[in-house]
C-alpha positions, 0 to 999 in steps of 0.5 A, spaced: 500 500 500 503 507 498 502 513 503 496 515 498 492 509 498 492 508 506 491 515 505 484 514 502 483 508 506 484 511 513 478 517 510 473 512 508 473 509 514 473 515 517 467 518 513 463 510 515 464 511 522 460 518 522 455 516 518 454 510 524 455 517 529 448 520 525 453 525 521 452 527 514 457 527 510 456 534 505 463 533 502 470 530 501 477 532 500 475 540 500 480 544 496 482 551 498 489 552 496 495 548 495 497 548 503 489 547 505 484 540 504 480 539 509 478 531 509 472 530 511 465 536 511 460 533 516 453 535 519 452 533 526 444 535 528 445 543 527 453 543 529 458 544 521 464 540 523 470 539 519 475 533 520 482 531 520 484 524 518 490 521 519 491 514 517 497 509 519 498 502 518 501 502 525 503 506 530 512 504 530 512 511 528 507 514 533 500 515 533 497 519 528 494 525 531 501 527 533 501 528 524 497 535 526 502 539 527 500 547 529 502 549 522 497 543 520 492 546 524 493 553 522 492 551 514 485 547 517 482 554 520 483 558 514 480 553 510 474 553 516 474 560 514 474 560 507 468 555 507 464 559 513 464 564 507 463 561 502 457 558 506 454 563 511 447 559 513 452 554 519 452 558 525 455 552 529 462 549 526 468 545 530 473 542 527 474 534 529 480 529 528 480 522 527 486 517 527 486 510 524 490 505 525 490 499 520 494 493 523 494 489 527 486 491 527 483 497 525 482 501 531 479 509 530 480 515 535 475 520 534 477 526 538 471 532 538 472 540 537 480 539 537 
């Protein structure tokens, strides 16, 4: 598997996850800018939430959240903000991070308002 496809791996169970949770997914691999793509654009009841997706095959290199570096989370909120303007009828928004982790099982951590 290369980085891409674990990638896009990780995200599909992510965004199957959510959906379980009630969420519904408005988008997907959102681009603003060269620097800026939020994985997942999701509705949970009233509250816009955008997430993080961070996938590894196994945590010999660490966990995956600690991928989102504050530069990393700097990018996410301009792209928050972009979208808000773009999409002004949301009041409610927070930004959400999800790890997956592929062996020996898949084991996802799904952390809140980040």
């Amino acid at each position: 598997m290369t980085n891409i496809s674990v990638g896009k791996n990780g995200e599909e169970i992510a965004k199957t996850h959510l959906e379980k949770m009630g969420y519904k997914i408005l988008e997907t691999n959102k681009r603003f800018s060269r620097m800026c793509e939020i994985d997942i654009i999701a509705l949970d009841k009233d509250t816009l939430v955008f997430v993080e997706v961070k996938t590894r095959k196994t945590n010999i290199c660490g966990h995956p959240l600690e991928a989102i570096t504050r530069t990393k989370y700097n990018h996410i909120k301009q792209g928050v903000f972009l979208y808000l303007q773009e999409n002004n009828q949301y009041k409610k928004y927070r930004i959400d991070a999800i790890s997956v982790l592929l062996k020996p099982e898949i084991k996802i951590e799904h952390l809140r308002n980040i």
